[in-house]
Backbone as CSV, one residue per row, in Angstrom:
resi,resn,N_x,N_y,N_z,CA_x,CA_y,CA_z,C_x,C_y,C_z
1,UNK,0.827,-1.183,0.000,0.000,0.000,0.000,0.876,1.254,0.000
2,UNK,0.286,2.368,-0.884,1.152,3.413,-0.766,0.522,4.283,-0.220
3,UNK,2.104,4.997,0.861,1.279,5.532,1.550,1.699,7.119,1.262
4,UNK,1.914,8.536,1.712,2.401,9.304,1.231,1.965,10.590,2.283
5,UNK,2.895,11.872,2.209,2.984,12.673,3.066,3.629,13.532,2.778
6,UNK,2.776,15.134,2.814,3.524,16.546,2.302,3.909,17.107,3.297
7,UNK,5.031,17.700,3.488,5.119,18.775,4.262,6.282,19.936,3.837
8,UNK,5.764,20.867,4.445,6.597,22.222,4.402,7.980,22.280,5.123
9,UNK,8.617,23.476,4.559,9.713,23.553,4.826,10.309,25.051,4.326
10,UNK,11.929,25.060,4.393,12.610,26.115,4.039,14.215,25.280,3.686
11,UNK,14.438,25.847,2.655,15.665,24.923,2.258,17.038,26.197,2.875
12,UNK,17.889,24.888,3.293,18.844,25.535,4.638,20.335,25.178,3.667
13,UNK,21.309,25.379,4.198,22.634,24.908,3.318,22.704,23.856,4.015
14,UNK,23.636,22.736,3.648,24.113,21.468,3.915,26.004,22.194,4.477
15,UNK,26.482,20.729,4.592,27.836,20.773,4.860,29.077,20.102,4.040
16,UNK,27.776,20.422,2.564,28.717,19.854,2.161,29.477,17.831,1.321
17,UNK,29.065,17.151,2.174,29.336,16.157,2.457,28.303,15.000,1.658
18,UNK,27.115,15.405,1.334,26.643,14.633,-0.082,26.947,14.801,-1.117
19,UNK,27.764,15.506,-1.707,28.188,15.282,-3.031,29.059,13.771,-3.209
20,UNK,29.950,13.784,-1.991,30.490,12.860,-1.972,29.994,11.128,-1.974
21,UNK,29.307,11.247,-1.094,28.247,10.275,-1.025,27.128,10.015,-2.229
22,UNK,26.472,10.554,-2.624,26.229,10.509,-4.394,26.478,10.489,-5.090
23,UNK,27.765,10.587,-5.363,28.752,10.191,-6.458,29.247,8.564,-6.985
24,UNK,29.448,8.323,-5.306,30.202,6.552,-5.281,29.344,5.769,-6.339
25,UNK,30.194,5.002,-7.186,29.898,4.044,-7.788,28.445,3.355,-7.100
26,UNK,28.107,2.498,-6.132,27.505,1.951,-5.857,26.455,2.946,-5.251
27,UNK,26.284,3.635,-4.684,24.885,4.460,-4.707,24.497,4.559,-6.106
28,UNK,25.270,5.080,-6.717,24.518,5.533,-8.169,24.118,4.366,-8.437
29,UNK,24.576,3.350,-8.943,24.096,2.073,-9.457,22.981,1.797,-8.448
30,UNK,22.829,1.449,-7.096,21.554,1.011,-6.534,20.636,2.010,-7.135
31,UNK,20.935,3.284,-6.557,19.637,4.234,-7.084,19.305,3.979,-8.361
32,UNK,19.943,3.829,-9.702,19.344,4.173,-10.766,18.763,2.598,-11.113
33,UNK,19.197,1.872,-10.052,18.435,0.330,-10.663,17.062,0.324,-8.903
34,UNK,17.210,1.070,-8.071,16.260,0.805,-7.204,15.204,1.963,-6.819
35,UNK,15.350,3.110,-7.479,14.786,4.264,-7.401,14.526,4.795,-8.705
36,UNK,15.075,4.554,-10.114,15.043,4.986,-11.297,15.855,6.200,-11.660
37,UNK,17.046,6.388,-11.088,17.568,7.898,-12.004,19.156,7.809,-11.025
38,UNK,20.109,7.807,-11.677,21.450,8.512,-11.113,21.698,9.809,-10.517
39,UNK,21.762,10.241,-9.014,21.648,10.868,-8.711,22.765,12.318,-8.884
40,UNK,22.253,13.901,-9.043,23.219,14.499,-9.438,23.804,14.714,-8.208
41,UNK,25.506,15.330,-8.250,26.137,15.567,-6.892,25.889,16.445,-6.015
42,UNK,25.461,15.899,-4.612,24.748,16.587,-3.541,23.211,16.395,-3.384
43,UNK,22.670,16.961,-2.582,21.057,17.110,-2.063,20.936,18.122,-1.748
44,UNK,19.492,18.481,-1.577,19.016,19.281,-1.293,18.659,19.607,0.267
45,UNK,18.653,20.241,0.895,18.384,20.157,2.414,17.473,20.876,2.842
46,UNK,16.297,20.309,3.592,15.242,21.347,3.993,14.943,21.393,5.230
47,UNK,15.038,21.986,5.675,14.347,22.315,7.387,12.886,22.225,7.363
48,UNK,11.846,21.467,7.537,10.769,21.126,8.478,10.022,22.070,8.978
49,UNK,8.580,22.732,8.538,8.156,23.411,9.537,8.315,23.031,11.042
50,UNK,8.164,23.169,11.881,6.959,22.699,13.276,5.997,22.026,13.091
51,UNK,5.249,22.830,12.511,3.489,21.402,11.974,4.055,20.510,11.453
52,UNK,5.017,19.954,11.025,5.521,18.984,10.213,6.222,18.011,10.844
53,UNK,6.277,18.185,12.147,7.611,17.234,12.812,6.683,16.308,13.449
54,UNK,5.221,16.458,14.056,4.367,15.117,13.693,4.716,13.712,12.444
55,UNK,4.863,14.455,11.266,4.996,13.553,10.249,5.971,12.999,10.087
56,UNK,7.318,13.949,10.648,8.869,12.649,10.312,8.615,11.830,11.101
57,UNK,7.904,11.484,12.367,8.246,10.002,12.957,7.826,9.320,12.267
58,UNK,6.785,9.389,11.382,5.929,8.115,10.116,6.529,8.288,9.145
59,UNK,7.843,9.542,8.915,8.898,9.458,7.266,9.936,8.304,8.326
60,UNK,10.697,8.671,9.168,11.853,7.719,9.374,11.735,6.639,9.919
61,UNK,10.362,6.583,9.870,9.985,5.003,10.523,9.427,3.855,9.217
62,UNK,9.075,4.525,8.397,8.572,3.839,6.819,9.179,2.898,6.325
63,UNK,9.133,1.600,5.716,9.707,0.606,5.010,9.929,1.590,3.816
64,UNK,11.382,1.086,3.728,12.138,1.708,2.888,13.338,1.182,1.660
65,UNK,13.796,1.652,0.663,14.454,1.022,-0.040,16.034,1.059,0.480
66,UNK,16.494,0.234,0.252,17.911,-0.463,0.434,18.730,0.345,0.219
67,UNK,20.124,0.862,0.326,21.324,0.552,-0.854,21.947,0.018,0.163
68,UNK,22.452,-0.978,-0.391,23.494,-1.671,0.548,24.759,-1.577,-0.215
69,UNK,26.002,-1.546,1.226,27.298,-1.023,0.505,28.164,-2.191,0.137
70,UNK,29.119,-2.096,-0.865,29.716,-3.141,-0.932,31.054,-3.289,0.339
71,UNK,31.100,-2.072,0.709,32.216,-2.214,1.926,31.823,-1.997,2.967
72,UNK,32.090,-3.033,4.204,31.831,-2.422,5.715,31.953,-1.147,6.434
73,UNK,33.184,-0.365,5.634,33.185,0.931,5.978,32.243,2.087,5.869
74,UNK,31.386,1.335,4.701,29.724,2.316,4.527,29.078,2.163,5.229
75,UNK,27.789,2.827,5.393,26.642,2.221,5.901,25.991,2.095,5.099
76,UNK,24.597,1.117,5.767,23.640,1.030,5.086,22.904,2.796,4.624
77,UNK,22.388,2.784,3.351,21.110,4.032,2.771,19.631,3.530,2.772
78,UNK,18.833,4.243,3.598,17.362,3.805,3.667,17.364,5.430,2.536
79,UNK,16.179,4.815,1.574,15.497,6.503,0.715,14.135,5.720,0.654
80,UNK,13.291,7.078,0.787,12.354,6.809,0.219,12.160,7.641,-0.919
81,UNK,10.973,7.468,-1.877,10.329,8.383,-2.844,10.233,10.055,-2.777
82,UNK,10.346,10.465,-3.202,10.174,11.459,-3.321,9.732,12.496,-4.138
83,UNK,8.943,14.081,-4.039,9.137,14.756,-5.121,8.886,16.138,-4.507
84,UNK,9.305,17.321,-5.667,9.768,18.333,-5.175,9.249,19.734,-6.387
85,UNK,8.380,20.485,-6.383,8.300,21.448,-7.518,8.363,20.656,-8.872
86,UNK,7.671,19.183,-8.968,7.716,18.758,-10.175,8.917,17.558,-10.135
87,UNK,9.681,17.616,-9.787,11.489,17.134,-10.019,10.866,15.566,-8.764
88,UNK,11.377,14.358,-9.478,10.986,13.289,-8.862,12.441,12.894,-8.262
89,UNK,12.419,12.223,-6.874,13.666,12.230,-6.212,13.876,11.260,-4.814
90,UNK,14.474,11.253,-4.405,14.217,10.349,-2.788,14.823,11.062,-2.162
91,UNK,14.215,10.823,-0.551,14.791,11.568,0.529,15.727,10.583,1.277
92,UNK,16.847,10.587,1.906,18.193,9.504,2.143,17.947,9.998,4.049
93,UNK,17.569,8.766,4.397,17.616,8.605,5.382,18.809,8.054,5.668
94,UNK,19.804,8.840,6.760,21.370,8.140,6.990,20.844,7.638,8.004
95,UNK,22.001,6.848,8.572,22.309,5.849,9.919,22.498,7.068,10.711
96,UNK,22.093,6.704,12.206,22.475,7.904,12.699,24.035,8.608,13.429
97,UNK,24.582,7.722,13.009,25.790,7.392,12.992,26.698,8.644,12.417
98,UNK,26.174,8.555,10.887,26.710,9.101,9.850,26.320,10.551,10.014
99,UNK,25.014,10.512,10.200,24.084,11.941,10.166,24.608,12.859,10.819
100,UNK,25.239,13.988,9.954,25.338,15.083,9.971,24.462,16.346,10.505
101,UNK,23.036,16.002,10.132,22.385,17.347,10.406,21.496,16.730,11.435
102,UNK,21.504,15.677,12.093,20.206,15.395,12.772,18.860,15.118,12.141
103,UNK,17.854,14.923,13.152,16.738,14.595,12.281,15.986,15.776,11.817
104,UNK,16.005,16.899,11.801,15.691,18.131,11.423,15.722,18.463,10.063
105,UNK,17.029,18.063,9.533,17.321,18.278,8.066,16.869,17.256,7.347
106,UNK,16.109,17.260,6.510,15.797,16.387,5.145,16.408,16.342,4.139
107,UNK,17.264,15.364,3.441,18.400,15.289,2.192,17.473,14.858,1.192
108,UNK,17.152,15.486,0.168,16.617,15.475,-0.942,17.948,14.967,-1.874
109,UNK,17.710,13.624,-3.041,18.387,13.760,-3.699,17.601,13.518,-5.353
110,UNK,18.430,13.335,-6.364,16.975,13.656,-7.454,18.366,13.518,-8.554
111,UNK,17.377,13.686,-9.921,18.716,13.303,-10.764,19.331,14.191,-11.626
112,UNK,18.645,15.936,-11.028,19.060,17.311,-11.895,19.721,17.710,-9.933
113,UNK,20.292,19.006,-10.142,20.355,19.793,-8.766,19.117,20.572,-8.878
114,UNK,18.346,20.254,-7.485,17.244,20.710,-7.294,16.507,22.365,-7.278
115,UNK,18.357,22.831,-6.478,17.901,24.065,-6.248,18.106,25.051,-7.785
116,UNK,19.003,24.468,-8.838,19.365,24.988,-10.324,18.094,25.040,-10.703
117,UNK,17.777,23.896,-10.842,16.654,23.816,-11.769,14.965,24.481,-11.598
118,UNK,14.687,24.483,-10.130,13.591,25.122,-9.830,14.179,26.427,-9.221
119,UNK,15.288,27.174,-9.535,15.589,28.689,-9.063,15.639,28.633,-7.909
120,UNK,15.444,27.760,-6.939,15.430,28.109,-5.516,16.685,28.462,-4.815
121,UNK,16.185,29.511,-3.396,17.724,30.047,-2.555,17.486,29.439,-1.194
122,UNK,18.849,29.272,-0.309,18.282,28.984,0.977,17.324,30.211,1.424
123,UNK,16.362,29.339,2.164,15.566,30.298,3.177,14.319,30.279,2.014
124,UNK,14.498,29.955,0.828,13.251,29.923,-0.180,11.757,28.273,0.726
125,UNK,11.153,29.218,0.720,10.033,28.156,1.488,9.424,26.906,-0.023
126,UNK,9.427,25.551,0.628,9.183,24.722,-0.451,8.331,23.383,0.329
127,UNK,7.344,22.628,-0.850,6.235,21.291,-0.071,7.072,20.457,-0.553
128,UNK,7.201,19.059,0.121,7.977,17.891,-0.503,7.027,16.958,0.141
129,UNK,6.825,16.091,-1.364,5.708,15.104,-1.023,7.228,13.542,-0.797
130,UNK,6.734,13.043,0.341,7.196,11.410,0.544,6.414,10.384,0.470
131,UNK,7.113,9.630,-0.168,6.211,7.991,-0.358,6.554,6.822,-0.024
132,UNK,5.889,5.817,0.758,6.650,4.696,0.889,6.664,4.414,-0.627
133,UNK,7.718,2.454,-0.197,8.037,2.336,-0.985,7.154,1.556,-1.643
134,UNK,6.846,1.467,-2.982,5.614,0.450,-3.365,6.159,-0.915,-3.467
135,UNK,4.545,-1.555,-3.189,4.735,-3.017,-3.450,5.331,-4.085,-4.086
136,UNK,5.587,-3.536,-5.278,6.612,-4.156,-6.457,8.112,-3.618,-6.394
137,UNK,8.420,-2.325,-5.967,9.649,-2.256,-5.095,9.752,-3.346,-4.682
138,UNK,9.351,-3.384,-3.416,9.401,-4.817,-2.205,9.921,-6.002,-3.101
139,UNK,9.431,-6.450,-3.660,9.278,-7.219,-4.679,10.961,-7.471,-5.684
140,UNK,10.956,-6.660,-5.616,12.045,-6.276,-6.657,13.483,-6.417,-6.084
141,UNK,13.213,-5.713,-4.625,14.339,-5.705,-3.741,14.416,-7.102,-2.646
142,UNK,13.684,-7.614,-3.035,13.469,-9.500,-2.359,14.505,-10.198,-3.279
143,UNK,13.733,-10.093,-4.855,14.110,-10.964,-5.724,16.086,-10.664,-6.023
């Protein structure tokens, strides 16, 4: 069943540190064979209204798609679906390990740069719809 969830926000700067991580060989390959698109370098980062922080406990709690790393030194990538001003994309749930911004920040990633392509600046207010993952996903990521 799909399930799905908008919320508001304001896009904030990052640190940086996903370009790197979207680049690697093996993200790109999971994503463009488990999400549909090679992701461009970096994400997008959005800060969360308030009314909205109800809804991340049902975003980071969601069955989610895979990437699994080929080296122990990675971690595992949970993403789900995503979309953004049109631009279709997943949001990268890190380990919390890894996580940089806490659960506050949302990493948008997608397969143009988000903020090029729809003109946006930090502090520009923006809706991002999330989706689990569908059934034939599941499916897909079994087989």
């Amino acid at each position: 069943m799909l399930e799905s969830w908008t919320l508001a926000g304001k896009i904030v700067s990052g640190v940086g540190q996903a370009a790197f991580f979207t680049q690697l060989a093996w993200v790109q390959e999971q994503c463009e064979a488990r999400v549909g698109f090679r992701p461009y370098p970096g994400t997008l980062n959005i800060e969360p209204d308030s009314e909205s922080e109800a809804l991340l406990v049902s975003i980071l709690k969601a069955e989610a798609i895979i990437l699994e790393p080929p080296d122990p030194q990675f971690c595992v990538g949970r993403v789900l679906p995503a979309s953004i001003g049109g631009i279709e994309g997943a949001l990268i749930i890190p380990e919390e390990r890894v996580n940089v911004h806490g659960a506050r920040i949302l990493e948008i990633m997608a397969p143009v740069g988000i903020k090029d392509a729809l003109g946006l600046n930090d502090g520009d207010r923006v809706a991002l719809t999330v989706r689990t993952r569908r059934d034939e996903d599941a499916a897909d990521a079994a087989g």
